[in-house]
mmCIF file as Biopython writes it, N, C-alpha, C and O atoms, coordinates in Angstrom:
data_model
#
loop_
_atom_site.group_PDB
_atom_site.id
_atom_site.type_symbol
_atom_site.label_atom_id
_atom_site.label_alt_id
_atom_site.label_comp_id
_atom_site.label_asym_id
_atom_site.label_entity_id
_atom_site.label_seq_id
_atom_site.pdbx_PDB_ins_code
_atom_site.Cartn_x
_atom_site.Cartn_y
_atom_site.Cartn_z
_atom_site.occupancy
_atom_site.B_iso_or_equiv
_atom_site.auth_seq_id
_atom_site.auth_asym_id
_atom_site.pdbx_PDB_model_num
ATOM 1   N N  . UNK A ? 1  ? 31.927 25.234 -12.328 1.0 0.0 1  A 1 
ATOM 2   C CA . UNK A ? 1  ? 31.386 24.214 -11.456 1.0 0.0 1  A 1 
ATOM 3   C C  . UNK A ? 1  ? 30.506 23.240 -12.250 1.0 0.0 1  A 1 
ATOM 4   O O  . UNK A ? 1  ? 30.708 22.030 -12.149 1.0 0.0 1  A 1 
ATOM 5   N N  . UNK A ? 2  ? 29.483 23.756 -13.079 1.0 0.0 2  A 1 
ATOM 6   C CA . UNK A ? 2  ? 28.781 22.651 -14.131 1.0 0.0 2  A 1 
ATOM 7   C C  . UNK A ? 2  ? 29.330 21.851 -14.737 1.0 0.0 2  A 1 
ATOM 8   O O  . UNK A ? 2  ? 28.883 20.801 -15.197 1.0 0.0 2  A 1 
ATOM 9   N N  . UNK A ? 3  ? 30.402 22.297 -14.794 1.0 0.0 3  A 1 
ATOM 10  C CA . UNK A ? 3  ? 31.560 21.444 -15.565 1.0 0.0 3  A 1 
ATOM 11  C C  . UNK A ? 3  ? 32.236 20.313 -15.093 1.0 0.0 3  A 1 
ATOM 12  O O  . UNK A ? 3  ? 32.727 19.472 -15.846 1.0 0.0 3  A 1 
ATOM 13  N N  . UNK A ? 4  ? 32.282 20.260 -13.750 1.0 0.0 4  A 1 
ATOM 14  C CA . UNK A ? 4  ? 32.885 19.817 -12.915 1.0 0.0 4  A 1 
ATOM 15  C C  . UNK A ? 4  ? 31.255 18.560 -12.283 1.0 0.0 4  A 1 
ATOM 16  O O  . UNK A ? 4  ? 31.246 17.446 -11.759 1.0 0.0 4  A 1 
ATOM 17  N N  . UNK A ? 5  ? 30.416 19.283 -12.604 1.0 0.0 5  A 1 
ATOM 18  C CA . UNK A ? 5  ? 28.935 18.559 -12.255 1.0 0.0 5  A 1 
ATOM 19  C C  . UNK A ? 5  ? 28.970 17.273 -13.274 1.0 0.0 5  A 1 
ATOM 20  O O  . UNK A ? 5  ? 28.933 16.106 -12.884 1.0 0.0 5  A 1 
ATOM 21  N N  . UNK A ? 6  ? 29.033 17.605 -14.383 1.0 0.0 6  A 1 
ATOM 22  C CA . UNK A ? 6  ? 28.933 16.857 -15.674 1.0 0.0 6  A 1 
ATOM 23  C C  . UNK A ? 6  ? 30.115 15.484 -16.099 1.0 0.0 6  A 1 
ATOM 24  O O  . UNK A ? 6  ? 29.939 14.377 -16.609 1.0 0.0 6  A 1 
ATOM 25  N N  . UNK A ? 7  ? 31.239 16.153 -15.642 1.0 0.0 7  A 1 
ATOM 26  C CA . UNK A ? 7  ? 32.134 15.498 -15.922 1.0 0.0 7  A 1 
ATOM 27  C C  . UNK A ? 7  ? 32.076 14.244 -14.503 1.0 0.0 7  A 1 
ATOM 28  O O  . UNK A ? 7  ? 32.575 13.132 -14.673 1.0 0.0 7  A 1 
ATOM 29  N N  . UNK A ? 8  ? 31.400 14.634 -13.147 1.0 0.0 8  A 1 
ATOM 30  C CA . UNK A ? 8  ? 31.361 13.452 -12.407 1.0 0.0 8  A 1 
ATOM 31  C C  . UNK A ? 8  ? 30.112 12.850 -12.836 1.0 0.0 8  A 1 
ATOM 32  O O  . UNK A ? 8  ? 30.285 11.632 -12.805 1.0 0.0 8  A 1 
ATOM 33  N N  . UNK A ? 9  ? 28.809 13.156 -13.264 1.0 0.0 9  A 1 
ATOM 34  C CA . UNK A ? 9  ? 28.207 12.455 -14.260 1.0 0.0 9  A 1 
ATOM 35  C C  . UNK A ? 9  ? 28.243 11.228 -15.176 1.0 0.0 9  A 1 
ATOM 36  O O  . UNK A ? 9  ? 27.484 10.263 -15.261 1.0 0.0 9  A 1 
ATOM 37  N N  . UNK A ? 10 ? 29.640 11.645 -16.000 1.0 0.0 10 A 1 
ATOM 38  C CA . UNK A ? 10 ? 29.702 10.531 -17.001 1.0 0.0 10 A 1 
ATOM 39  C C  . UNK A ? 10 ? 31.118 9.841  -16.031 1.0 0.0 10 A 1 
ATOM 40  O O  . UNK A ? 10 ? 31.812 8.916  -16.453 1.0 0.0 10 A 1 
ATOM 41  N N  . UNK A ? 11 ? 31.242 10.250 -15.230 1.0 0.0 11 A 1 
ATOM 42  C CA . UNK A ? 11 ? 32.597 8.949  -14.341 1.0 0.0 11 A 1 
ATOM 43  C C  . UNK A ? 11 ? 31.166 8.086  -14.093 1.0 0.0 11 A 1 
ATOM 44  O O  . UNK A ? 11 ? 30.974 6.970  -14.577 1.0 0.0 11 A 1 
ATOM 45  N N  . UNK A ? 12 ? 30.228 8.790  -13.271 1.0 0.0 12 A 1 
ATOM 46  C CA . UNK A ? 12 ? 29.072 7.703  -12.777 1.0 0.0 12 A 1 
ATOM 47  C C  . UNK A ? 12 ? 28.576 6.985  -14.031 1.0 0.0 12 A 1 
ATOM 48  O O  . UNK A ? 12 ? 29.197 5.934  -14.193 1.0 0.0 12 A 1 
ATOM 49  N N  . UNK A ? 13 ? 27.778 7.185  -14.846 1.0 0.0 13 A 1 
ATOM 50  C CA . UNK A ? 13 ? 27.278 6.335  -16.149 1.0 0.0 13 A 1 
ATOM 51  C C  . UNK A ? 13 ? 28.196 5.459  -16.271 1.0 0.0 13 A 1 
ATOM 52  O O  . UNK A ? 13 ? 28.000 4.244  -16.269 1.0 0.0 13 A 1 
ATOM 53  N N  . UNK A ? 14 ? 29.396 6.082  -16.399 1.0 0.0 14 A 1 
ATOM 54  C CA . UNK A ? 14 ? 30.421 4.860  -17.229 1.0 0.0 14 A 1 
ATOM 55  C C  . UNK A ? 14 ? 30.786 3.435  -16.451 1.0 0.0 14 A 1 
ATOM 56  O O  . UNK A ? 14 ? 31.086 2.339  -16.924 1.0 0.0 14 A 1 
ATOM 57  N N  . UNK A ? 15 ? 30.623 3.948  -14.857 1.0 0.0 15 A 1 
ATOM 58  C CA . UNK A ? 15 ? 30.527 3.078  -13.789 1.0 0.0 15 A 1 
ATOM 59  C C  . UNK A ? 15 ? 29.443 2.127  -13.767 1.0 0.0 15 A 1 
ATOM 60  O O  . UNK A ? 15 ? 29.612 0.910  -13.693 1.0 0.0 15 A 1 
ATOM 61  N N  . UNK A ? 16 ? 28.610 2.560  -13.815 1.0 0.0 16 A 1 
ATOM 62  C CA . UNK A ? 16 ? 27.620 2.041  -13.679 1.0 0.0 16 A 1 
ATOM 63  C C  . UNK A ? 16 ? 27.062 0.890  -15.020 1.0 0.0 16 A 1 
ATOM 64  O O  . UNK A ? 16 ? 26.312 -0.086 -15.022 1.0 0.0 16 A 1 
ATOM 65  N N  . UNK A ? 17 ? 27.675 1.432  -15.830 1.0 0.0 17 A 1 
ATOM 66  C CA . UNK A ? 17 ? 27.479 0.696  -17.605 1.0 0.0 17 A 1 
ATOM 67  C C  . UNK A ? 17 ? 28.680 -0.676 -17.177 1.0 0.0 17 A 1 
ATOM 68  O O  . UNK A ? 17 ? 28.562 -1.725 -17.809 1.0 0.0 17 A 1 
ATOM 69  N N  . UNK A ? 18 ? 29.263 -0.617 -16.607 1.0 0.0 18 A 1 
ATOM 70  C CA . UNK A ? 18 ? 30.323 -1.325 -16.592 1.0 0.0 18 A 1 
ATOM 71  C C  . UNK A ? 18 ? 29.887 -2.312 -15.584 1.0 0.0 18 A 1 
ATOM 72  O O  . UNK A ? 18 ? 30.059 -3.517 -15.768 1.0 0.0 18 A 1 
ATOM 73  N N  . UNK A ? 19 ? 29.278 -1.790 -14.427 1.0 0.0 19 A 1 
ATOM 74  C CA . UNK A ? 19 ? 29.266 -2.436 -13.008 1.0 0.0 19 A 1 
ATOM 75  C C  . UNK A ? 19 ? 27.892 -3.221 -12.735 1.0 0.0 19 A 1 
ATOM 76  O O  . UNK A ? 19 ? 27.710 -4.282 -12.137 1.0 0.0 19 A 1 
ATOM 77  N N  . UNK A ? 20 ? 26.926 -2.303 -13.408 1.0 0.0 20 A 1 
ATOM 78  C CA . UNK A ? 20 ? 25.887 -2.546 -12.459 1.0 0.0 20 A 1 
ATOM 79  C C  . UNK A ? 20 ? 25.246 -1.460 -11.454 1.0 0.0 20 A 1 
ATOM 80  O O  . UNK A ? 20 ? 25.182 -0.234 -11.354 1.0 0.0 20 A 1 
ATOM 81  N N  . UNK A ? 21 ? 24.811 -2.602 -10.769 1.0 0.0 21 A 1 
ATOM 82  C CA . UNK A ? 21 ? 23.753 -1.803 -9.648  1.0 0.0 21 A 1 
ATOM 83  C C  . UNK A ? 21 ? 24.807 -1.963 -8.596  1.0 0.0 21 A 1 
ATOM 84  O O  . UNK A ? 21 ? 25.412 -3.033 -8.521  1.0 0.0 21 A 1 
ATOM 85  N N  . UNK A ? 22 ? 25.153 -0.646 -7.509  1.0 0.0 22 A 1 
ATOM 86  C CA . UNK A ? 22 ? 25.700 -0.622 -6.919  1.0 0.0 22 A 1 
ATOM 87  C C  . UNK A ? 22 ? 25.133 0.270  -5.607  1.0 0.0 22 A 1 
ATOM 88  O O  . UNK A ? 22 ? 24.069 0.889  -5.634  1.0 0.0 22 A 1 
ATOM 89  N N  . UNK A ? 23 ? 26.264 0.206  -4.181  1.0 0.0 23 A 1 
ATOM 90  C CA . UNK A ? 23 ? 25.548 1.617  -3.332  1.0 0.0 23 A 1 
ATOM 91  C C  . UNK A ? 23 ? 26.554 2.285  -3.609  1.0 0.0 23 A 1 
ATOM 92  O O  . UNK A ? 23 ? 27.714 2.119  -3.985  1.0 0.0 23 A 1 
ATOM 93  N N  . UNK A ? 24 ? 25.414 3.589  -3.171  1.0 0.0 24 A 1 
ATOM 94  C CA . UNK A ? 24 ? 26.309 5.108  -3.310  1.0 0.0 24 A 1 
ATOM 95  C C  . UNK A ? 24 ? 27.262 5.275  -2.328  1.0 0.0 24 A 1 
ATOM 96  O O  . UNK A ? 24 ? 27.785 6.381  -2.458  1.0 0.0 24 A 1 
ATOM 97  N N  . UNK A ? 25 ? 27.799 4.527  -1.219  1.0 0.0 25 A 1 
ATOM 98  C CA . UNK A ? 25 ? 29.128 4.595  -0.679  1.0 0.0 25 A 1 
ATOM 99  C C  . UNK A ? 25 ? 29.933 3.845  -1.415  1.0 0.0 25 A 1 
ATOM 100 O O  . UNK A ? 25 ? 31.109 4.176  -1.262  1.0 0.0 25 A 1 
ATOM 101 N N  . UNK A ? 26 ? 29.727 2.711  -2.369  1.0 0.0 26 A 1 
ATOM 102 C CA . UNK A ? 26 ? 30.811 1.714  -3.326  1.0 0.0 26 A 1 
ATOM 103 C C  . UNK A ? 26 ? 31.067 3.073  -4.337  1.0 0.0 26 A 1 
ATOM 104 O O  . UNK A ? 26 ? 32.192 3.383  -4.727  1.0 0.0 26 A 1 
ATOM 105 N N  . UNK A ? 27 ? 30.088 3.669  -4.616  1.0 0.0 27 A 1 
ATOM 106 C CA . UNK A ? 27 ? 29.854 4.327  -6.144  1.0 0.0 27 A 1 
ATOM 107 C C  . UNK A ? 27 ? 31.278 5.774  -5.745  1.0 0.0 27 A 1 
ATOM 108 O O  . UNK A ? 27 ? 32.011 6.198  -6.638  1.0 0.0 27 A 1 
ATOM 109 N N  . UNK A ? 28 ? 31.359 6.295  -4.216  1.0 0.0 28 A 1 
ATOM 110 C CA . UNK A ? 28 ? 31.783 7.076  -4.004  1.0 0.0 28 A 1 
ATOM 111 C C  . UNK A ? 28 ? 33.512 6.485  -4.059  1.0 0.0 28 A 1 
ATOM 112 O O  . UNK A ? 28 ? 34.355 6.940  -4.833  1.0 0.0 28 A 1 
ATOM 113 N N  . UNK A ? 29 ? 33.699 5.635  -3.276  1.0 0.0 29 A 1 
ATOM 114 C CA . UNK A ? 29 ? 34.942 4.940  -2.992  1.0 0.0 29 A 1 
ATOM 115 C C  . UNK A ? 29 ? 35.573 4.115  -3.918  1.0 0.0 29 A 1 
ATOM 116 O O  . UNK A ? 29 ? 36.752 3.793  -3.768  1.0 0.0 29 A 1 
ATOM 117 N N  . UNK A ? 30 ? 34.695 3.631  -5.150  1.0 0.0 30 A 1 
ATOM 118 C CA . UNK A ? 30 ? 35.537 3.475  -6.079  1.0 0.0 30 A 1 
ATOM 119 C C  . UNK A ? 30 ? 35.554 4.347  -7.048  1.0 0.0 30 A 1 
ATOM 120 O O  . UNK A ? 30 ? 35.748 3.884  -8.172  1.0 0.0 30 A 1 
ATOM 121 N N  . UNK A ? 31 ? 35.394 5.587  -6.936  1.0 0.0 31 A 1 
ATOM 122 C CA . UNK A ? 31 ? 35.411 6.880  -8.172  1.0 0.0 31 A 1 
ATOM 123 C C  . UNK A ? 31 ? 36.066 7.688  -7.579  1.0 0.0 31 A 1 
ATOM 124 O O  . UNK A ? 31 ? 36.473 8.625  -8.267  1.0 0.0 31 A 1 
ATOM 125 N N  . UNK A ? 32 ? 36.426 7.681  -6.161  1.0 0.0 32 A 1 
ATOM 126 C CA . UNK A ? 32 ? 37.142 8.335  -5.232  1.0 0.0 32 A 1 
ATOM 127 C C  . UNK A ? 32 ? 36.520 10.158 -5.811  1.0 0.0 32 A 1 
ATOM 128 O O  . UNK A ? 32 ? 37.226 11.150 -5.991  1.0 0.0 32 A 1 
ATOM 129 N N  . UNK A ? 33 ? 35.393 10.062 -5.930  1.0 0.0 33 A 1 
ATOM 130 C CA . UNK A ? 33 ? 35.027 11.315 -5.910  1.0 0.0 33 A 1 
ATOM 131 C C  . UNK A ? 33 ? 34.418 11.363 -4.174  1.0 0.0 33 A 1 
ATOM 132 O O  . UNK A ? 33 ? 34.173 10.428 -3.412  1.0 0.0 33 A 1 
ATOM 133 N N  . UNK A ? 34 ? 34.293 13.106 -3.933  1.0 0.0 34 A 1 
ATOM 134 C CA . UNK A ? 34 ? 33.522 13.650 -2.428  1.0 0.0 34 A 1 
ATOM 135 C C  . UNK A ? 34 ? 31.957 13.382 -3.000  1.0 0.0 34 A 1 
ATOM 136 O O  . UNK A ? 34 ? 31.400 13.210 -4.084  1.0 0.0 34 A 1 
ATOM 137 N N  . UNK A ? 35 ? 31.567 13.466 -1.390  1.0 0.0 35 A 1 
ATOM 138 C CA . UNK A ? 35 ? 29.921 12.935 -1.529  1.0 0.0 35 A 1 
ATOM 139 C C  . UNK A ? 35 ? 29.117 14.076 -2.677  1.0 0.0 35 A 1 
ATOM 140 O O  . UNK A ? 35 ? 28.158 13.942 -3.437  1.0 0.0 35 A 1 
ATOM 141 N N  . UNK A ? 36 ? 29.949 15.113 -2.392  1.0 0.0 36 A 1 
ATOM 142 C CA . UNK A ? 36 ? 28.816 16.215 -2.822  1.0 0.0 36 A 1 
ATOM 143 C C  . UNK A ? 36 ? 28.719 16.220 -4.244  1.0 0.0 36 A 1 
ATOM 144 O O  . UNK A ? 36 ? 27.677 16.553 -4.809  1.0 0.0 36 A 1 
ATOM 145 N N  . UNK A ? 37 ? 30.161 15.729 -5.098  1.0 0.0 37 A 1 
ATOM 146 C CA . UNK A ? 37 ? 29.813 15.595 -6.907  1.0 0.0 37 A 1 
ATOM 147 C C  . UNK A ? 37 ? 28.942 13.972 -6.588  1.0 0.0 37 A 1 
ATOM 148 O O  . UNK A ? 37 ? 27.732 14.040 -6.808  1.0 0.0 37 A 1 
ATOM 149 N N  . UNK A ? 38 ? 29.397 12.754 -6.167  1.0 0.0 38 A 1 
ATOM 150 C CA . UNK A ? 38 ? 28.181 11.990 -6.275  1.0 0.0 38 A 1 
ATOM 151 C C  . UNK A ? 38 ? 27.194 12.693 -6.744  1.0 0.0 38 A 1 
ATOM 152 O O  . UNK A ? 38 ? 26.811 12.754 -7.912  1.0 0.0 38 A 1 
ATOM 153 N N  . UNK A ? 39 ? 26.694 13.343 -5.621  1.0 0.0 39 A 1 
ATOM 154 C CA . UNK A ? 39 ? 25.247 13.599 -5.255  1.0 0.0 39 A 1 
ATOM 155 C C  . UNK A ? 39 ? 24.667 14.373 -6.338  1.0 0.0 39 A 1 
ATOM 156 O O  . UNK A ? 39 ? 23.641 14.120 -6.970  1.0 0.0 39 A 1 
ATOM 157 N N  . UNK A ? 40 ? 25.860 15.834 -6.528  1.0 0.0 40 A 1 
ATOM 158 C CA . UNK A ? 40 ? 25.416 16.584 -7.855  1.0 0.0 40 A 1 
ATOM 159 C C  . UNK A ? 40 ? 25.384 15.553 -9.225  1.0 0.0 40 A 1 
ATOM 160 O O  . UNK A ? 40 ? 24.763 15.780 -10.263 1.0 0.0 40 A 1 
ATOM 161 N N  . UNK A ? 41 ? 26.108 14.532 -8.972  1.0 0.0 41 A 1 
ATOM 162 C CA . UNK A ? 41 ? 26.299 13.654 -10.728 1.0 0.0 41 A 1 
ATOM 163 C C  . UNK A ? 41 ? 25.070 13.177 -10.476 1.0 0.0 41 A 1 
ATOM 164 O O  . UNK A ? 41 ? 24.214 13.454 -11.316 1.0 0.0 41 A 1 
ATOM 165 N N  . UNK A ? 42 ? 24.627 12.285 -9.184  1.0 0.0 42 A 1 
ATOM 166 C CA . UNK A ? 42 ? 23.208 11.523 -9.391  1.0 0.0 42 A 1 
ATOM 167 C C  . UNK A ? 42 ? 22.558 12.446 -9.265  1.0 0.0 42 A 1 
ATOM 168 O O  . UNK A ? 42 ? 21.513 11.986 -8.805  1.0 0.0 42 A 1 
ATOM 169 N N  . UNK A ? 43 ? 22.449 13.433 -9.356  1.0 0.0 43 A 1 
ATOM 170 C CA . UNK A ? 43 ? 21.449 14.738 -9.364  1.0 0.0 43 A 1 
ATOM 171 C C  . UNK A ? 43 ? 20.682 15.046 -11.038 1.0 0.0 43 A 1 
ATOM 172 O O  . UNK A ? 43 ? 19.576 15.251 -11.538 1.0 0.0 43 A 1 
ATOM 173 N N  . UNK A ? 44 ? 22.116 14.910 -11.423 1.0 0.0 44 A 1 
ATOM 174 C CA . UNK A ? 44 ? 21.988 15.180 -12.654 1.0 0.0 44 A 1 
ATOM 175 C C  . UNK A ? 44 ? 21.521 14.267 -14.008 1.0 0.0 44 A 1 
ATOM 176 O O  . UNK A ? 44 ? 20.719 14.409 -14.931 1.0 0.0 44 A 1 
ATOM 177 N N  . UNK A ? 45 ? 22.367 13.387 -13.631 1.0 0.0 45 A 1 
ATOM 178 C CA . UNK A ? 45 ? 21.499 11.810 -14.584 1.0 0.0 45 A 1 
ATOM 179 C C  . UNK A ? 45 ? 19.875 11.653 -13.970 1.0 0.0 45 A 1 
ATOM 180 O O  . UNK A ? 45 ? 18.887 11.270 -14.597 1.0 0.0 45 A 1 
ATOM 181 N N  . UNK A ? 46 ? 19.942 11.996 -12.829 1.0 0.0 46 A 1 
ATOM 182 C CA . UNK A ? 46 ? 18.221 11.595 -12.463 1.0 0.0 46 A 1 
ATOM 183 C C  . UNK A ? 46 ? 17.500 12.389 -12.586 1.0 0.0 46 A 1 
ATOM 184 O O  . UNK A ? 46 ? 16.434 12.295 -11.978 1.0 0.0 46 A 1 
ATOM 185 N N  . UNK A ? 47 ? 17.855 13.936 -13.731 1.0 0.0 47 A 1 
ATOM 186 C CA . UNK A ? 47 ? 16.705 15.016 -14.283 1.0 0.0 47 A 1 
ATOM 187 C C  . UNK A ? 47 ? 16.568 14.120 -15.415 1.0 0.0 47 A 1 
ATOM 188 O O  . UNK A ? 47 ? 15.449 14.038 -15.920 1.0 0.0 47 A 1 
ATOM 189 N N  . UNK A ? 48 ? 17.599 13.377 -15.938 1.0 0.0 48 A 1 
ATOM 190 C CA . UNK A ? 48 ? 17.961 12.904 -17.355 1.0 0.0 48 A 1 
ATOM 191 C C  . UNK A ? 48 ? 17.217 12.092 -17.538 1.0 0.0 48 A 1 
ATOM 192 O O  . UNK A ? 48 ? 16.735 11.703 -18.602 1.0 0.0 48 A 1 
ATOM 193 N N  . UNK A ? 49 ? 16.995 11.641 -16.159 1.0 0.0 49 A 1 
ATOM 194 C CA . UNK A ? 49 ? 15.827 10.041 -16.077 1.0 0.0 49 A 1 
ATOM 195 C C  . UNK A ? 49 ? 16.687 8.842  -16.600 1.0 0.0 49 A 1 
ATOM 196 O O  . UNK A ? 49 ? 16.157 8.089  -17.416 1.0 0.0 49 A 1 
ATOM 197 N N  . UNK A ? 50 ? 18.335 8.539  -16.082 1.0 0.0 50 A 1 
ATOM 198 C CA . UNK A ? 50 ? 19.017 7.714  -16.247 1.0 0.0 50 A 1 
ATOM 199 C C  . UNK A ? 50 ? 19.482 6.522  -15.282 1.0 0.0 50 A 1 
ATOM 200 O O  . UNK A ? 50 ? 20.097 5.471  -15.460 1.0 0.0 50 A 1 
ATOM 201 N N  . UNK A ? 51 ? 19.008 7.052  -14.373 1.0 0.0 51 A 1 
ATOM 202 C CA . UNK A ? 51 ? 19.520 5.946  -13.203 1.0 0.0 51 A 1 
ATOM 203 C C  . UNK A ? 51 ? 17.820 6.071  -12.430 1.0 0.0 51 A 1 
ATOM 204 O O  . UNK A ? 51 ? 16.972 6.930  -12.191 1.0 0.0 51 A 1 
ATOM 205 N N  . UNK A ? 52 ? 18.127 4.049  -12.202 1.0 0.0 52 A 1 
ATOM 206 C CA . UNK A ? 52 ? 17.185 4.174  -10.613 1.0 0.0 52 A 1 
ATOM 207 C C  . UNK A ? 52 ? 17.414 3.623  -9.517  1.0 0.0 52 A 1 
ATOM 208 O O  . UNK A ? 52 ? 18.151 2.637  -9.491  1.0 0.0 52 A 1 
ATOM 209 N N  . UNK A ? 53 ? 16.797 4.163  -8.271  1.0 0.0 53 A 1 
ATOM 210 C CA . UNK A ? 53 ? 17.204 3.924  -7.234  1.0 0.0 53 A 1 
ATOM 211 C C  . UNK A ? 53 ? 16.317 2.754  -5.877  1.0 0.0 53 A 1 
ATOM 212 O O  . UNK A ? 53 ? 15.124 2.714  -5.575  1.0 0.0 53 A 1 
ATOM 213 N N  . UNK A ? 54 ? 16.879 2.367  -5.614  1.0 0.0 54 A 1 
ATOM 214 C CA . UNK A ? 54 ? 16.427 1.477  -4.633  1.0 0.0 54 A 1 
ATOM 215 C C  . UNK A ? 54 ? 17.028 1.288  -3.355  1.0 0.0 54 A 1 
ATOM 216 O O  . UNK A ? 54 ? 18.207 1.553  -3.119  1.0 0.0 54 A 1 
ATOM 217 N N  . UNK A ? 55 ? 16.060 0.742  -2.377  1.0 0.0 55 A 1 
ATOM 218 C CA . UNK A ? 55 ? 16.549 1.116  -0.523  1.0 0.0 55 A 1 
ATOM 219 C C  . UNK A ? 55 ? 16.792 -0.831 -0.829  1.0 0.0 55 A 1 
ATOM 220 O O  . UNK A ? 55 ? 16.182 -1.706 -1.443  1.0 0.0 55 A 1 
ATOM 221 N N  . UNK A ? 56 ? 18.033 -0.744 0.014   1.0 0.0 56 A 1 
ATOM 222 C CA . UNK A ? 56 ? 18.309 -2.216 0.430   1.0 0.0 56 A 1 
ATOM 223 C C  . UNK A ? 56 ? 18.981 -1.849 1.767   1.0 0.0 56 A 1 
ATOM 224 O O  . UNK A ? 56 ? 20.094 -1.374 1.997   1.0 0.0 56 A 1 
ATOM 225 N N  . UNK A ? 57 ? 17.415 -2.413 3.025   1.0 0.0 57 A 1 
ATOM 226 C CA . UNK A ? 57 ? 17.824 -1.761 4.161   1.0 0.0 57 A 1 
ATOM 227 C C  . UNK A ? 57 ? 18.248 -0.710 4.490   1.0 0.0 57 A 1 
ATOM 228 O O  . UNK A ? 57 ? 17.422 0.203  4.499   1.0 0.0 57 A 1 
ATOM 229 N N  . UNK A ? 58 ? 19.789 -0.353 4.923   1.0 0.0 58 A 1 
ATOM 230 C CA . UNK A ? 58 ? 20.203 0.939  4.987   1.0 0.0 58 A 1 
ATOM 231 C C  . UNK A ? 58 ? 20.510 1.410  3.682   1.0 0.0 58 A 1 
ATOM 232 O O  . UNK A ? 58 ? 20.436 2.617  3.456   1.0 0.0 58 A 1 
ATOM 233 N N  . UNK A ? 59 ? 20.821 0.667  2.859   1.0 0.0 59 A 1 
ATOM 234 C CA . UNK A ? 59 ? 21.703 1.369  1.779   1.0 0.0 59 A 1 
ATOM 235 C C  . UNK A ? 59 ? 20.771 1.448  1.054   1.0 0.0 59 A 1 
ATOM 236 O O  . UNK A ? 59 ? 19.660 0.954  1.249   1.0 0.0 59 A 1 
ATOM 237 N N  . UNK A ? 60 ? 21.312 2.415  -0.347  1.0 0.0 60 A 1 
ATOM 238 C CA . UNK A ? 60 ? 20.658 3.347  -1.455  1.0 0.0 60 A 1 
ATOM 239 C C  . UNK A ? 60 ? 21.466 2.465  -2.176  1.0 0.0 60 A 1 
ATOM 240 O O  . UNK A ? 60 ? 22.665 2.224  -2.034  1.0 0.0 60 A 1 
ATOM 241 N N  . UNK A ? 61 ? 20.398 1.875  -3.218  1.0 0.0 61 A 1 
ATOM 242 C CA . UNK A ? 61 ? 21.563 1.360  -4.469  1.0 0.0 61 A 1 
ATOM 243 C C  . UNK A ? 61 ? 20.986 1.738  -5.181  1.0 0.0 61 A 1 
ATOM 244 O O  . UNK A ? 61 ? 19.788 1.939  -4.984  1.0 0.0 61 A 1 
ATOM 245 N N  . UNK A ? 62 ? 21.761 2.078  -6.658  1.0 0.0 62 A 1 
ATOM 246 C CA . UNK A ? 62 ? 21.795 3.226  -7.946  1.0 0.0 62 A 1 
ATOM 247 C C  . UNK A ? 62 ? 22.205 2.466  -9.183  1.0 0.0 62 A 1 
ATOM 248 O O  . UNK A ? 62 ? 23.353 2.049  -9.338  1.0 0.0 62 A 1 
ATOM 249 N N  . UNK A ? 63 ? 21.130 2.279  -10.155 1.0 0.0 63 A 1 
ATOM 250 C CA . UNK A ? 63 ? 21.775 1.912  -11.544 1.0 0.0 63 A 1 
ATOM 251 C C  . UNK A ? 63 ? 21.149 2.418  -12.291 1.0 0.0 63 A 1 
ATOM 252 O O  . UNK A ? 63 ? 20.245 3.234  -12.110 1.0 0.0 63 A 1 
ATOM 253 N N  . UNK A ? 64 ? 21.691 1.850  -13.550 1.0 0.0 64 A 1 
ATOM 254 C CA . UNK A ? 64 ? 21.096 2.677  -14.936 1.0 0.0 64 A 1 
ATOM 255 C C  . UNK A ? 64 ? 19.441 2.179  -15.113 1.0 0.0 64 A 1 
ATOM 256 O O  . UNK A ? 64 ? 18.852 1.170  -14.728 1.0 0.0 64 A 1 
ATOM 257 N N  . UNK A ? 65 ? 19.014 3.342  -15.855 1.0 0.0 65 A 1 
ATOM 258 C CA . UNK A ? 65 ? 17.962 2.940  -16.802 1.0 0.0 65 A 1 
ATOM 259 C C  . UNK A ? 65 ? 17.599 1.621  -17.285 1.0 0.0 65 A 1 
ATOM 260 O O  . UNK A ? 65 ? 16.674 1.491  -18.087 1.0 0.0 65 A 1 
#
């Protein structure tokens, strides 16, 4: 499963290196990953202290460092 944690991790970074600042429903639907690796990948870059997050209204938007 860590494995599986990590590897949606660097789909997110690489997304995000590429994209920008985005929300975590874009971040989900264009990586076509389930909410729950999102959540474990931004789980995991954000022990790393790699992404930050911000409220725009309803939405959560997520970028790098």
């Amino acid at each position: 499963m860590q494995e599986s944690i990590v590897e949606a991790a660097g789909k997110i970074w690489n997304y995000l290196n590429e994209n920008g600042e985005v929300t975590t429903k874009k971040l989900q639907k264009d990586l076509d990953l389930n909410d729950n690796f999102i959540n474990m990948g931004l789980g995991w870059l954000s022990r790393e202290d790699k992404v930050n997050y911000s409220k725009k209204g309803s939405y959560t938007k997520v970028s790098l460092r």
